[in-house]
LUMPAKE-296714 format. One record per residue (C-alpha): x, y, z; residue in one letter. Coordinates in steps of 0.25 Angstrom, whole numbers, plus 2048, in hexadecimal, padded with zeros to 3 digits. Layout:
residues N
XYZa/...
//
This chain:
residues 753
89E1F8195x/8AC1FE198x/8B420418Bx/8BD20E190x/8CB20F189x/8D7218185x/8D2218174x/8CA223171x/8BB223174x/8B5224166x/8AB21D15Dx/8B320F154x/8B5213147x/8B822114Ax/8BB22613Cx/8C1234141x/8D0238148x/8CE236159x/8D723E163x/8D423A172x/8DA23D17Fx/8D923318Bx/8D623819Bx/8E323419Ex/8E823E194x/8DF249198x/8E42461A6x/8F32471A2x/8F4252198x/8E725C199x/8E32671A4x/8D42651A2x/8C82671ABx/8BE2681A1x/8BC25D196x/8BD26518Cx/8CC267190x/8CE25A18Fx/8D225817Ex/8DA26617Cx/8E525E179x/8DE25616Cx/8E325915Fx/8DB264158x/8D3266164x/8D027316Cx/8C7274178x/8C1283178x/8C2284188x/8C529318Cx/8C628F199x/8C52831A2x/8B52811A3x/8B3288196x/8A4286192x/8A8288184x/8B327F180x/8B127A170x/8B827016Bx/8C027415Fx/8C7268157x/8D0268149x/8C226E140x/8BA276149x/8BB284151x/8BB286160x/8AC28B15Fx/8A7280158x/89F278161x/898270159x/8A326B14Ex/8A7261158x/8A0257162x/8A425316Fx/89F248177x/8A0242186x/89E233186x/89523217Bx/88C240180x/88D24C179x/89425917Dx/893263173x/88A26E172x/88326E164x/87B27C166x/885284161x/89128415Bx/89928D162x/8A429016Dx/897290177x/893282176x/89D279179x/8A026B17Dx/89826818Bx/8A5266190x/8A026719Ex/89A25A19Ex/8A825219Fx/8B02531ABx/8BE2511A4x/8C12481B1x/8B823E1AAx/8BC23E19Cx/8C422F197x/8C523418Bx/8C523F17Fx/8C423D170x/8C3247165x/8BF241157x/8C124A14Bx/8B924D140x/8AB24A13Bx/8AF23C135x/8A623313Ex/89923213Bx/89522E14Ax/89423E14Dx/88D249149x/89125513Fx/89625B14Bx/8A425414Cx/8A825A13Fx/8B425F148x/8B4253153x/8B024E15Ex/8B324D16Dx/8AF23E175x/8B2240183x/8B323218Ax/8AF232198x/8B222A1A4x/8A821D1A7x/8B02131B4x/8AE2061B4x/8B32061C3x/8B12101CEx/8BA21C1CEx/8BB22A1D3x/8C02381CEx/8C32441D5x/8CA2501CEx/8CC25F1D2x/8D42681C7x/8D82771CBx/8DE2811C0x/8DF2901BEx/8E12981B1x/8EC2A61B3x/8E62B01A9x/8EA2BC1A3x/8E52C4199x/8E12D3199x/8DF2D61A6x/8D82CA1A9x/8E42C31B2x/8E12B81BCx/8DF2A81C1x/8D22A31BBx/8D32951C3x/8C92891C4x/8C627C1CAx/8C326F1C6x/8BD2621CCx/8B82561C8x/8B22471CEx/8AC23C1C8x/8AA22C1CCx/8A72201C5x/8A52121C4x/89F2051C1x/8951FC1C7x/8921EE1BFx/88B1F51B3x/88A2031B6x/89420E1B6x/89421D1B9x/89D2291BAx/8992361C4x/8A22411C2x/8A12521C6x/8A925C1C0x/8AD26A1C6x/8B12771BEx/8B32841C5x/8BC28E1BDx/8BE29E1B9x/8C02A01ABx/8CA2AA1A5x/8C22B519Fx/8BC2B2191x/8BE2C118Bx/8C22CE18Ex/8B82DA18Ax/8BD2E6182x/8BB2F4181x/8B32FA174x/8B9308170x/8AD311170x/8AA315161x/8A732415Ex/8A8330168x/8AD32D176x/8A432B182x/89D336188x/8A2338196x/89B33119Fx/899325197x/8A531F199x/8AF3191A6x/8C031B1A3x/8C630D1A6x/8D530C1ABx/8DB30819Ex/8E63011A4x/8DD2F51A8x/8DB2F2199x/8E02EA190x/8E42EE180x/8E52E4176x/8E32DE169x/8D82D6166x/8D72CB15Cx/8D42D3150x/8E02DD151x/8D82E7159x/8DB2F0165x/8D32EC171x/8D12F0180x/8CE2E318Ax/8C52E7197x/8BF2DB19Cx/8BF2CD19Dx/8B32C519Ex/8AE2B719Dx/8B62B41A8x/8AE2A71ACx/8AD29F1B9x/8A728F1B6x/8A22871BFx/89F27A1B8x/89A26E1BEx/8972601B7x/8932531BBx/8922471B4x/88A2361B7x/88C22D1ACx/88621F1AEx/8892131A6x/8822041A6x/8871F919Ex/87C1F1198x/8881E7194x/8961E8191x/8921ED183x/8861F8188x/889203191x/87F20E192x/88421D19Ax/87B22819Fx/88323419Fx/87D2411AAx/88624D1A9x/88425A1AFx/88B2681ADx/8892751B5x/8922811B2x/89028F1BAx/89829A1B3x/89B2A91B7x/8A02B21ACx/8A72BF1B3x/8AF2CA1ADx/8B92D41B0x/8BC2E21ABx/8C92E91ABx/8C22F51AAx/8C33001B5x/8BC30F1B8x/8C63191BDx/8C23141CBx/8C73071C9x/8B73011C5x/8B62F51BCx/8AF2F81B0x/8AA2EC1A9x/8A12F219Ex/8A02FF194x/8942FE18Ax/888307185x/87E2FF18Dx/884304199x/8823101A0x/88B31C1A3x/89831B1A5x/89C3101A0x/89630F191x/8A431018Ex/8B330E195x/8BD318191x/8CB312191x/8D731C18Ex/8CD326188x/8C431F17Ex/8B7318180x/8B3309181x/8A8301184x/8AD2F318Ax/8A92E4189x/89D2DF191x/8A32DA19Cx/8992D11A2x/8972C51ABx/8912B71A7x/88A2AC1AFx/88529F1ABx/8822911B1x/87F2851A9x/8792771AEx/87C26C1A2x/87725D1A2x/87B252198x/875243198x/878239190x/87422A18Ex/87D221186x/87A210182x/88720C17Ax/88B1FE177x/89A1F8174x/8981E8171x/8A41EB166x/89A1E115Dx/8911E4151x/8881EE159x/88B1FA162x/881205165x/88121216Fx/87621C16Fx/87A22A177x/86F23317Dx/874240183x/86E24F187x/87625B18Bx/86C267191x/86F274196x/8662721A1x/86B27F1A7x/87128B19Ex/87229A1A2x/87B2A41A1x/8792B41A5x/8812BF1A1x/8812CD1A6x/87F2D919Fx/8892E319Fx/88C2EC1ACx/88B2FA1B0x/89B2F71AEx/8A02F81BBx/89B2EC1C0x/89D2DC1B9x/8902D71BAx/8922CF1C6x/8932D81D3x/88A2E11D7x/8842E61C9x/87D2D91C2x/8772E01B5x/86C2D81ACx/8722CF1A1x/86E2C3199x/86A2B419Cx/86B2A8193x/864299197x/86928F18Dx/862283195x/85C27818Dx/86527A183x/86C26B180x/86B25E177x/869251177x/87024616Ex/86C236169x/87622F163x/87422015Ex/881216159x/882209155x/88E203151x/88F1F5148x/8981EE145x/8951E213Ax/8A11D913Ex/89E1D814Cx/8A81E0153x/8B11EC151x/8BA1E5146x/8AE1E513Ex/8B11E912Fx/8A51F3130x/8A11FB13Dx/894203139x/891211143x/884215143x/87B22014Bx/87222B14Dx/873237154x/86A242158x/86D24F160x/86425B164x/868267168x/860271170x/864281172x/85C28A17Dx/862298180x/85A2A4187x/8602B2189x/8582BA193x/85C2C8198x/85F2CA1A6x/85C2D81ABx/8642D81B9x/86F2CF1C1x/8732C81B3x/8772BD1BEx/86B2B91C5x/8602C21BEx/8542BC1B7x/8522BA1A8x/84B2C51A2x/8462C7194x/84A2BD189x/8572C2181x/85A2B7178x/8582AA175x/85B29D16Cx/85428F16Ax/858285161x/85A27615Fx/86226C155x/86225E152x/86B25414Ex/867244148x/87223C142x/87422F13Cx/88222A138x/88921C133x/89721C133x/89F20B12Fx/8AD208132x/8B21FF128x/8BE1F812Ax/8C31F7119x/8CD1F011Dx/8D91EC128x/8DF1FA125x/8D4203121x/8C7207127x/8BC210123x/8B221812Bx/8A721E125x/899223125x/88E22E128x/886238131x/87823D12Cx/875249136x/866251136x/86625E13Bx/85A266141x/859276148x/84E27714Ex/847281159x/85028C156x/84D29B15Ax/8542A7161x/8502B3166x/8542C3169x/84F2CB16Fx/8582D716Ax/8542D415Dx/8492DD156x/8432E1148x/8482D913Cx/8502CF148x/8462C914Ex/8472C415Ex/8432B715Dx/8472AD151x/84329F14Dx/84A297142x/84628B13Ax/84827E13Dx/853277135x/85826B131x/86526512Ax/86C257128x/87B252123x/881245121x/88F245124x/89723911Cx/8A4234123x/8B122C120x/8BD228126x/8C821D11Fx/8D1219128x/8E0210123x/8E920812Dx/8F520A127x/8FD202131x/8FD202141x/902210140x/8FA216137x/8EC21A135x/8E822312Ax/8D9228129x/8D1231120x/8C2236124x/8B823F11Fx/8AB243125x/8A124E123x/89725512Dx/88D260130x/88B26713Cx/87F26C13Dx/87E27C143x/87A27D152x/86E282159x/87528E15Dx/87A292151x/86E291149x/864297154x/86C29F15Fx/86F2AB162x/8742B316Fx/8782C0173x/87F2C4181x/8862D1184x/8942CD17Ax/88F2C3170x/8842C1164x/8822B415Fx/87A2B3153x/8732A614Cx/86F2A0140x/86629913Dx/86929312Fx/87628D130x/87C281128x/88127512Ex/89127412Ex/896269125x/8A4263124x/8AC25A11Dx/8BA254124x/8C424C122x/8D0247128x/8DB240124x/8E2239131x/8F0231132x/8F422B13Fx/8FF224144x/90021B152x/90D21C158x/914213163x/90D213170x/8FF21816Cx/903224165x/8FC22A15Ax/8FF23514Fx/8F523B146x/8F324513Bx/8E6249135x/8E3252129x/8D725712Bx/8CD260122x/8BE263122x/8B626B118x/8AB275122x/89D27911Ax/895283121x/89B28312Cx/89528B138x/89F29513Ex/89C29F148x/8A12AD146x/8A32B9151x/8A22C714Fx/8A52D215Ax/8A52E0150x/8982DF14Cx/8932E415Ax/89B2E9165x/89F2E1170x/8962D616Ax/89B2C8164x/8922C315Ax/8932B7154x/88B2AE14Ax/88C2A0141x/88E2A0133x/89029412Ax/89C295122x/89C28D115x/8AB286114x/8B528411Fx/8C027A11Ax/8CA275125x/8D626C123x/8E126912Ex/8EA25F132x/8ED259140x/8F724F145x/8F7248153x/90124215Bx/8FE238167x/90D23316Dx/91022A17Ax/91D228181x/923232177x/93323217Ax/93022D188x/926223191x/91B22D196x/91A23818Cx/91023A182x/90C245177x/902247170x/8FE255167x/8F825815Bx/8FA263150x/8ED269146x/8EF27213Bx/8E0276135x/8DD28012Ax/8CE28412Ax/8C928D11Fx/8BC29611Bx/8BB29010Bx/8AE295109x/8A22A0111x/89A2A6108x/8932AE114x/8A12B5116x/8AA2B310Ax/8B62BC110x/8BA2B011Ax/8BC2A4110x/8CC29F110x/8CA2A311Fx/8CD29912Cx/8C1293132x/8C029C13Ex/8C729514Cx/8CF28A146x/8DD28A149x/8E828613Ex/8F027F148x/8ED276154x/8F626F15Dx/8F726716Ax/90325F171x/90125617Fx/90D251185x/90B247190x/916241199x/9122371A2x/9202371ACx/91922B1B4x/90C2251B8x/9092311C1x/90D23C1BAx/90B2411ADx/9102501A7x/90925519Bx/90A262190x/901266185x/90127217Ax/8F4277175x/8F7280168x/8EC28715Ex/8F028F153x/8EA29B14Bx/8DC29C148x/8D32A7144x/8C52A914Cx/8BD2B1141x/8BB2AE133x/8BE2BD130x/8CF2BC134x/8CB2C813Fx/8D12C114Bx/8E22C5146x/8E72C4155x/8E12B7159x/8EA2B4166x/8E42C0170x/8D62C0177x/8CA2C316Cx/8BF2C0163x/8C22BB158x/8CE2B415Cx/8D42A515Dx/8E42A5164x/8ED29B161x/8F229516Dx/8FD28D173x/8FA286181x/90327A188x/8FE276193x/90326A19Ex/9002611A8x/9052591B4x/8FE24D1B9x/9022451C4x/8FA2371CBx/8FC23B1DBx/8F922D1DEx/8F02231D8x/8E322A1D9x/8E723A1D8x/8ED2411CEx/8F22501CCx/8F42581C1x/8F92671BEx/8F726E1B0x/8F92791AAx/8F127E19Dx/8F628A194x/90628A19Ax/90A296193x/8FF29E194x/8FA2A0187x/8F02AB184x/8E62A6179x/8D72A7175x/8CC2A116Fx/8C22AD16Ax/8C32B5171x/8C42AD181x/8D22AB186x/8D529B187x/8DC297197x/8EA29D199x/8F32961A3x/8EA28B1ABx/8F02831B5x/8E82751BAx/8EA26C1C9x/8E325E1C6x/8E12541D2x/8DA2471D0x/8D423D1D7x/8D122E1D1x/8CC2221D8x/
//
């Protein structure tokens, strides 16, 4: 069974608005080296990627934030991706697991108006179609980039390498694809410590070390305060790895089964470096109380400071997904498909160090104690089960009736140990923290299409969702009296049915007009209700009694098909948020510490519009454009937990979105193309404290406006080169508080048999 085409990958009968992008227009238009690169250019969509290999890059689409992992759902043939433990910037997409070297195709679907998908698509969902030959065929790829950055006094060439293999083929029944993927690349740093001004009488002599103020750097920050930058740090050097077998047997030309074996490695070293120096020309890279004379505090033009702990990192991770799908397309009364899959950390660690005497990093000679965290054997595991009928025999049928269930399992195992010296390589000592925890998802939904009549068609139907926490416990060891060190919560339980429409009118061959409504729970995640972690900067606190989020959205579409394939569309778009689970930062309550916790927040109400534009040969043969503009308001209607932030905007949701992709394809060989990324205004706390958005902080979202370009040329029948260049002007901007890429230039050569 072959099905491989141009249309877009998703489900018949879809009852919500699609944008897709093809591997020829990844090819021609987009520098990517991750998958996650590969549908920047989609309307309303933003990838959260800091830097090329970004571990952390959410998906943000027209409803949800950049930190909201679990309000959309993204998908690789069928298997999922996304990391239901949390819902938070730290548990992305398993990006990884694609090469974007095999990818055929991208499609995002918008909206929670399918009842084929769990609560989690309340914002939309990502299908990543992969490559499966039906003749042999060979693919080579190298790519070579380098990032120029400035900032503070940070000012130097982060570059990278890229590679990529994979082969494929077909043999009477069976097929298969084998591919390797290779990642090495230096980050830019992540932040930049500041100095503390000493409260109360100045430091007694001898406690303190003079710095040369003239390496410093004197600032605003986001909240209209003075600062002093010293360091940078999180300055992070990846080496990822993945490989991929896919196997599939066709039973006939109507049953195909796939086995899916994927594997990802990452090795990741965090360094930092201080700006600070003695009067002898010493780095100094900390000044705290914990340490010992003199260097409890810097003094910097005559007053006293303590400065960020600058501190290195270390982490490896060894991933595994499988996956097992049976699927059928006779096109007849009956099609079916069940889809196993599991996704395990079968490796997790990561080792931080505690802060030096100050004159040393961490790494050279001195290797103080630190802290360890194992996070193996945290994971899930998914069951899905379709059938499709269709009573009038084929896909003409007046009703075609979707039916399934769906069951998912989520697993979270984190241990914090001390380390009490060489942070790097030194044994786990006594417990610090830990967290424990499991959720379960089962789901049964029926969805008909019913075709009214020649012009109008309806879609609709339901998802019953059930609930369960389970197993959930944390512990600290810091905790004492009243605070208890170790914590067990109650099981719990919950269920939502979630009714869903979509009417649909075929004007004429033009036009399509559509209206659809849906409704959906996401239920809280394991780590929101049952963990919570502590390292030498951040608190994260849990709770265990959360409500589910709810939504109710609609949207309004109109779309017209233009000469040649093209296509414009305009959607309205509004959704009605209950309880919706936000997460909050806070970095006065403790110096030098970012705390952070979820809370429900009763009423969010978010309308928008969004028009997209899809032209070919526009003016002349060769040239196409495509862009898209989104305007969304999202507003704080009703928080009875803090009533001061009502008729506020949701944090992280910016008012105006916009993309624009210009092609020109001047021959068979060669193909110019350039692209404009735009973000407007958001605020990134619910309390308005982030005035001056477009500098380095926290809180703070920048507004941003990147064009990028790219050349690719077909050297002869089987190679092809290409040389891009992402951010062209430069453009400083942040995402709370991490600097996003400045100028990054790309060299692509390919190989293809």
């Amino acid at each position: 069974m072959l099905v491989k085409t141009d249309k877009p990958a998703v489900p018949a009968n879809l009852p919500s608005t699609t944008e897709g992008v093809t591997a020829q227009r990844i090819e021609e238009t987009t520098n990517a080296v991750t998958a996650a690169e590969t549908i920047q250019y989609l309307p309303s969509v933003h990838v959260r990627e800091r830097y090329i290999g970004d571990r952390n890059a959410i998906v943000q689409m027209r409803t949800n934030t950049a930190v909201s992992s679990a309000q959309t759902i993204v998908y690789a043939d069928g298997l999922l991706l996304s990391n239901f433990t949390n819902n938070s910037f730290s548990t992305p997409p398993r990006w990884g697991m694609v090469s974007p070297d095999e990818i055929e195709r991208v499609d995002v679907i918008y909206g929670p108006f399918s009842a084929l998908y769990p609560g989690n698509s309340m914002s939309g969902i990502v299908l990543m179609t992969t490559r499966m030959p039906d003749k042999f065929e060979a693919h080579v790829k190298v790519d070579s980039f380098y990032e120029r950055f400035k900032l503070y006094g940070t000012d130097h060439k982060f570059k990278g390498e890229h590679g990529s293999a994979a082969l494929g083929g077909r043999s009477g029944d069976w097929s298969f694809w084998l591919s390797a993927d290779h990642l090495d690349n230096e980050s830019h740093p992540m932040t930049f410590g500041n100095a503390t001004r000493k409260s109360g009488a100045a430091a007694t002599a001898g406690t303190y070390t003079v710095v040369d103020s003239s390496r410093l750097y004197r600032d605003i920050d986001t909240t209209g305060n003075a600062r002093i930058i010293t360091s940078s740090l999180g300055i992070d050097h990846t080496i990822q790895d993945n490989g991929k077998l896919k196997l599939a047997y066709d039973f006939s030309p109507s049953w195909r089964a796939t086995y899916t074996l994927g594997i990802w490695q990452n090795e990741s070293k965090g360094s930092v470096d201080s700006y600070l120096r003695d009067a002898s020309g010493r780095t100094v890279y900390n000044a705290g109380s914990t340490l010992g004379n003199p260097l409890k505090y810097v003094r910097i033009d005559g007053v006293d400071y303590t400065v960020s702990s600058a501190v290195p990192s270390y982490g490896e991770s060894r991933h595994w997904l499988q996956g097992l799908s049976v699927k059928s397309d006779t096109r007849g009364s009956w099609d079916w498909e069940a889809t196993v899959s599991v996704f395990k950390q079968g490796t997790d660690i990561s080792r931080q160090a505690a802060p030096t005497n100050g004159y040393d990093s961490g790494r050279d000679s001195l290797r103080p104690g630190g802290q360890v965290t194992y996070a193996d054997g945290t994971g899930w595991q998914t069951v899905d089960l379709r059938g499709e009928w269709r009573p009038g025999g084929n896909r003409q049928s007046e009703h075609q009736l979707s039916f399934g269930y769906h069951h998912d399992r989520y697993v979270l195992s984190s241990d914090t140990f001390t380390i009490n010296s060489d942070w790097l390589s030194g044994a786990a000592g006594a417990l610090r923290s830990n967290s424990r925890g499991n959720t379960q998802t089962d789901g049964l939904y029926l969805q008909d299409a019913w075709r009214l009549a020649d012009d109008w068609s309806l879609v609709a139907g339901g998802r019953w969702e059930r609930w369960q926490a389970y197993g959930g416990s944390n512990y600290d060891s810091t905790n004492s009296g009243a605070n208890p060190k170790y914590l067990a919560y109650a099981d719990r339980s919950d269920s939502g049915f979630s009714p869903k429409a979509m009417l649909a009118f075929q004007a004429n061959d033009a036009w399509t007009l559509r209206a659809a409504v849906g409704k959906a729970y996401r239920f809280p995640t394991v780590a929101e209700m049952f963990q919570s972690y502590t390292d030498a900067n951040n608190i994260k606190t849990n709770d265990p009694n959360l409500k589910p989020e709810n939504v109710r959205s609609t949207e309004l579409a109109a779309e017209r098909a233009l000469p040649g394939g093209g296509l414009w569309r305009t959607s309205l778009f509004w959704e009605d948020k209950r309880d919706a689970l936000i997460s909050q930062t806070d970095t006065t309550s403790v110096p030098g510490k970012t705390i952070s916790s979820i809370q429900n927040v009763d009423k969010i109400r978010t309308q928008g519009i969004e028009t997209a534009l899809q032209v070919r040969d526009l003016l002349i043969n060769g040239f196409d454009l495509s862009g898209s503009v989104t305007y969304t308001d999202s507003i704080i209607q009703r928080n009875q937990r803090n009533p001061a932030v009502v008729g506020r905007d949701q944090p992280r949701i910016p008012d105006w979105r916009a993309t624009l992709v210009g092609v020109y394809r001047a021959s068979d060989a060669l193909s110019f193309s350039l692209a404009m990324r735009y973000s407007g205004r958001q605020w990134a706390s619910l309390n308005y404290t982030d005035i001056n958005p477009n500098v380095y902080g926290n809180p703070g979202v920048s507004s941003y406006r990147v064009v990028d370009a790219k050349v690719l040329y077909r050297v002869a029948k089987q190679w092809t080169a290409s040389l891009g260049v992402n951010n062209i002007g430069d453009y400083k901007y942040y995402v709370q508080p991490n600097p996003y890429p400045q100028r990054t230039f790309f060299a692509s050569l390919k190989f293809d048999y």
